[in-house]
C-alpha positions in Angstrom: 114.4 122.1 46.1 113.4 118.6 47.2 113.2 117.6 50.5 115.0 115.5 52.5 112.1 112.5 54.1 112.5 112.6 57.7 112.3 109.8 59.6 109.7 111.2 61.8 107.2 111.1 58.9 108.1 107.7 57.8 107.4 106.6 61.2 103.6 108.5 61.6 103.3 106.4 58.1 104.7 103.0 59.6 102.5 100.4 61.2 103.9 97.0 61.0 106.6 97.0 58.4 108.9 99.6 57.6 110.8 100.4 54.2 113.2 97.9 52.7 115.9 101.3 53.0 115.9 100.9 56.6 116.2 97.4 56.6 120.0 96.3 57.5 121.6 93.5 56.5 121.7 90.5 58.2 125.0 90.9 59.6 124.0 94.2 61.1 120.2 93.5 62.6 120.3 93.7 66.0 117.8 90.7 67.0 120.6 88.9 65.1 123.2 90.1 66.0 122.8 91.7 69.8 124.4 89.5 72.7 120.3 89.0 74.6 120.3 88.3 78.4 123.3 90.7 79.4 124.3 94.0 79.5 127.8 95.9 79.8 128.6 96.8 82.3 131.1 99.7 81.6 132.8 101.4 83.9 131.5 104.2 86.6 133.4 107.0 87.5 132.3 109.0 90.3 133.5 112.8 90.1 132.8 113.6 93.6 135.5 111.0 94.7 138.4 113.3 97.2 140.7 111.2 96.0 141.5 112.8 92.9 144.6 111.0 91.8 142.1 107.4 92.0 139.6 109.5 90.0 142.4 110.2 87.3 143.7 106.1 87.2 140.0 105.2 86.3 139.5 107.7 84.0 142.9 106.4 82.4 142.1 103.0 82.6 138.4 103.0 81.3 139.8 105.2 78.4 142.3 102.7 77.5 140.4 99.5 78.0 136.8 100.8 76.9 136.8 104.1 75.7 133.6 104.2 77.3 132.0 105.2 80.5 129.7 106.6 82.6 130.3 109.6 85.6 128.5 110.1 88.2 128.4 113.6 90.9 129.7 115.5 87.8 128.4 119.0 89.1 125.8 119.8 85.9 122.8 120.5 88.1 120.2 117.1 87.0 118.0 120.7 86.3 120.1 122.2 83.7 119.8 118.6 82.2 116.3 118.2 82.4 115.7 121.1 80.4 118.0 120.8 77.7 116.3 117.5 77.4 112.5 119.4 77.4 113.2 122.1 75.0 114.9 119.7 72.3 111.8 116.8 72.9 109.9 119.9 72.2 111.8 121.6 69.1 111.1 117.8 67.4 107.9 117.8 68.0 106.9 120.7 66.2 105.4 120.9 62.7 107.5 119.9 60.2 107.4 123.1 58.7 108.9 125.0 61.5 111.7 122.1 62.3 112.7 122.7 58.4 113.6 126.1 58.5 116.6 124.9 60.5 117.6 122.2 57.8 121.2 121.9 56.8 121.6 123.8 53.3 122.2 121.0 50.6 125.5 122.8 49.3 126.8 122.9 53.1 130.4 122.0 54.1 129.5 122.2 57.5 127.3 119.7 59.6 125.3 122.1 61.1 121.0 121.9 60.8 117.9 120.1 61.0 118.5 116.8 58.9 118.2 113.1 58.6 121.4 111.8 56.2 124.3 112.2 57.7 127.1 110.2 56.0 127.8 108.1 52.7 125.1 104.7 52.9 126.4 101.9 53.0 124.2 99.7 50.4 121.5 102.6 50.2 120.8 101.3 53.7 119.9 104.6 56.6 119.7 105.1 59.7 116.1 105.2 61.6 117.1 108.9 63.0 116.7 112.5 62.7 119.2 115.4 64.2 119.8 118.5 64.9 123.8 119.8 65.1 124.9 123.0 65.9 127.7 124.4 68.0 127.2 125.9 71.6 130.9 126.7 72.1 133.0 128.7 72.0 130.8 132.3 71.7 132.8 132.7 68.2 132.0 129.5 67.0 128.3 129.4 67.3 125.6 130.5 64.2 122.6 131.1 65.8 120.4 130.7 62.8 120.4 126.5 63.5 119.5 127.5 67.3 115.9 127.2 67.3 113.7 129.9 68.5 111.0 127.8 69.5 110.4 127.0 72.2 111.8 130.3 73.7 114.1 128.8 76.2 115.8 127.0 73.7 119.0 129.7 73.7 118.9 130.0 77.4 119.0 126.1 78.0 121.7 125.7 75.7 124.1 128.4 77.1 123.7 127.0 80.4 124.3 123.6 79.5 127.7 124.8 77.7 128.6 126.8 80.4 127.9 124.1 83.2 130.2 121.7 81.0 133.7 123.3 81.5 134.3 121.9 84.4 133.8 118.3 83.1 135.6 119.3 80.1 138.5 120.6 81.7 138.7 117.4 84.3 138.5 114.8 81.8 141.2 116.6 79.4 143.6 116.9 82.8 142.9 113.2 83.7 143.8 111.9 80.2 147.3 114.3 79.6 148.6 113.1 83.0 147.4 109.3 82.1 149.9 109.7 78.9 152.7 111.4 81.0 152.0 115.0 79.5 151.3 118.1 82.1 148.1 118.2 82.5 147.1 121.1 80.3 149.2 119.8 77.5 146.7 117.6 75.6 144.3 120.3 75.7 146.3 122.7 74.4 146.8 120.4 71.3 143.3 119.7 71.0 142.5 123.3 70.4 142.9 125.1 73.9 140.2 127.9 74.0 139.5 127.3 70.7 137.9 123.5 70.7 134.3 123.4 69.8 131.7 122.2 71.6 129.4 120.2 69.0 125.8 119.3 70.2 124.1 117.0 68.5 120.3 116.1 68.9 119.5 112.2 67.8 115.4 111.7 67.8 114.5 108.0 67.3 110.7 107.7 66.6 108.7 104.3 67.8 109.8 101.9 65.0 107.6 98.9 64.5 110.2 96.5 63.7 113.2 97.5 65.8 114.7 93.8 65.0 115.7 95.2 61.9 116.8 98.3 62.1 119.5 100.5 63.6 119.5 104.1 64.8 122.9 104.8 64.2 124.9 102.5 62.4 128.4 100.9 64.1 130.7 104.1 64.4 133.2 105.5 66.4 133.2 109.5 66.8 135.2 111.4 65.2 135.8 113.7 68.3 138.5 113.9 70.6 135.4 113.1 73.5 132.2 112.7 73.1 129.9 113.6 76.2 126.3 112.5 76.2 123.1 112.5 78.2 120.3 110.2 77.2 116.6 110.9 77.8 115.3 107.5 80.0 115.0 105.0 76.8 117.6 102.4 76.5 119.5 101.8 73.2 123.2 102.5 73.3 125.1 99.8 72.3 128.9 98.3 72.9 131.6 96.0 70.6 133.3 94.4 72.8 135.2 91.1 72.4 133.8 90.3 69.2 130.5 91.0 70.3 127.4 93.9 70.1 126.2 94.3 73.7 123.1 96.5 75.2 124.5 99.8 77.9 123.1 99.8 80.7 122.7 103.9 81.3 122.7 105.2 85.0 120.1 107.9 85.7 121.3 111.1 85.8 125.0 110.1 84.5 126.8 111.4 81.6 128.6 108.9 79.2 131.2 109.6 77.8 133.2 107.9 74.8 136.7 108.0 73.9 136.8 109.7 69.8 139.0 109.2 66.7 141.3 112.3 67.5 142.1 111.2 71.3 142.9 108.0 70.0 145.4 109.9 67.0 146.8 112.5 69.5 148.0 109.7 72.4 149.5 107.4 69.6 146.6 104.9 70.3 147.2 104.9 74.2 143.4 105.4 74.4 140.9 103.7 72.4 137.6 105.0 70.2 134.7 103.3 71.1 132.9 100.9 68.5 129.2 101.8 69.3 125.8 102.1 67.6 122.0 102.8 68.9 119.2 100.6 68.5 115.4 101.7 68.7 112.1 101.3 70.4 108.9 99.7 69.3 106.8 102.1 71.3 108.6 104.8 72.9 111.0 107.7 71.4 114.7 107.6 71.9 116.5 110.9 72.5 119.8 111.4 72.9 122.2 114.6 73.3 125.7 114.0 72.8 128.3 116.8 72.5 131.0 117.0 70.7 134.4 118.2 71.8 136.6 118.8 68.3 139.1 121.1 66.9 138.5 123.9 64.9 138.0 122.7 61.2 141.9 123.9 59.8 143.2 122.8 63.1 145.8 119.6 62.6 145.7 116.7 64.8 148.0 114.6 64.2 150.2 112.3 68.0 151.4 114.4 70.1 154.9 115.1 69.6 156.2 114.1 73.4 154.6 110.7 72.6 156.4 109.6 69.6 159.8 108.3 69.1 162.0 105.8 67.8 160.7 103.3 69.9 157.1 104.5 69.7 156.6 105.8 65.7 153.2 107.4 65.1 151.0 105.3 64.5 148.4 108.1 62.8 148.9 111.0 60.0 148.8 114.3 61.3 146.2 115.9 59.0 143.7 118.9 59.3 140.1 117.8 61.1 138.2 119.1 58.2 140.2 116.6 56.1 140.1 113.7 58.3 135.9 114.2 59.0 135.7 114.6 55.0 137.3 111.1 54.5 135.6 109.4 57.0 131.7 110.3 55.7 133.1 109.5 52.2 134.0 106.3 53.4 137.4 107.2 52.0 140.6 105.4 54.0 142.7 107.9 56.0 
């Protein structure tokens, strides 16, 4: 079985140029094509605020204007975080040998694994970026056999980290029903209710020497119904926004958070995906850890019922998530 080349690899092997594959085009480089001199500033949502009905308008309001941004006093210890980010900087940088023994099986439906290609390339052009996916919830959702079992806290770190997330889970979720006029455990019931998965993914950007021309991750909006992420301390998150690719400014000890495909299905396009991508670093590695929030693969997503009428058709098929993930990394129209 031939190996996938991993990024990481190419990288050791790349001093001042790297290969024409990972070269975008023109209209996608990012010293071409990134507004220089200014960052977005997108909005910041503090989750210690009393006031709980102001924390729910902003939540609305960034969700339908940006379908990004960042929260602050979320109640995941910065601790819990701080590991999760060790023992992942640490599971990359082991051998290659060891890392492959999590690699996603070539015949796999599923995203799960060690790997470096995630969707169909545009132009043979890819990403400059390796990941790891697997799910940390729920308990009956998870394989442990793409959990890796070095470094020994790996397990431990995650199941923490899931278990610390609920609570932003669960206030984001109430926040966006009552912004859309629902009761405020209706959308997550129609997400999935105890059964929505919890999708980590682990994104390792090595030092690229020409990060002009290259892209992390290429322009994308997530297919989730919300994505929430924690970066390690190198920038590289980008926005679209009025026409326009703009650097993020990320907050220390934030999480960001961006509005996916399925919110934007189930609230008849009340909220908005983001249009995002990630740049790289000349001499430092980019990390990053988003998770995933999505329904279970046969589950259907389609807008909520409450929210469509005659006035209001949906705007979106109602089709299973396994279907709708298939078309999009096929580049097929949905």
């Amino acid at each position: 079985m031939e190996v996938e080349s991993r990024v990481h690899d190419i990288a050791l092997l790349s001093k001042e140029t790297i290969p024409e594959e990972y070269i975008r085009l023109k209209d996608e480089q990012p010293g071409i094509t990134t507004v220089q001199g200014k960052t977005l500033e997108v909005p910041v949502i503090d989750f210690g605020d009393p006031d709980h009905e102001n924390v729910i308008r902003q939540v609305v309001e960034a969700s339908r204007e940006w379908g990004m941004f960042q929260i602050v006093n979320h109640e995941i210890p910065y601790d819990i975080i701080r590991k999760l980010q060790q023992v992942g900087k640490e599971f990359f940088e082991l051998p290659s040998e060891e890392k492959e023994v999590y690699a996603k099986p070539p015949d796999s439906n599923s995203v799960e694994g060690y790997g470096t290609k995630l969707q169909k390339e545009v132009e043979g052009k890819k990403g400059w970026v390796d990941h790891l996916f697997h799910r940390i919830w729920p308990p009956s959702a998870i394989n442990y056999k793409f959990w890796p079992k070095n470094p020994p806290s790996y397990r431990e770190t995650n199941e923490e980290y899931a278990k610390h997330m609920h609570g932003v889970v669960e206030k984001l979720f109430k926040s966006l029903s009552v912004g859309v006029g629902l009761e405020k455990d209706e959308l997550r019931k129609a997400a999935g209710g105890d059964e929505l998965v919890y999708l980590l993914k682990i994104n390792y950007y090595p030092p690229c020497p020409r990060p002009n021309l290259a892209l992390g991750v290429v322009a994308h909006t997530d297919m989730s119904f919300i994505t929430i992420l924690v970066p390690n301390d190198v920038q590289g998150l980008q926005a679209f926004r009025d026409g326009h690719w703009y650097d993020v400014k990320y907050i220390p000890n934030a999480l960001v958070i961006h509005i996916g495909d399925q919110m934007e299905i189930i609230s008849n396009g009340k909220y908005k995906s983001v249009l995002h991508r990630t740049t790289v670093n000349k001499e430092q590695t980019r990390m990053s850890w988003p998770v995933f929030l999505e329904p279970p693969a046969d589950f259907e997503v389609g807008p909520h019922p409450k929210l469509v009428n005659d006035q209001n058709p949906p705007k979106f098929k109602t089709k299973k998530y396994s279907d709708f993930v298939y078309c999009k990394l096929n580049k097929i129209p949905q």
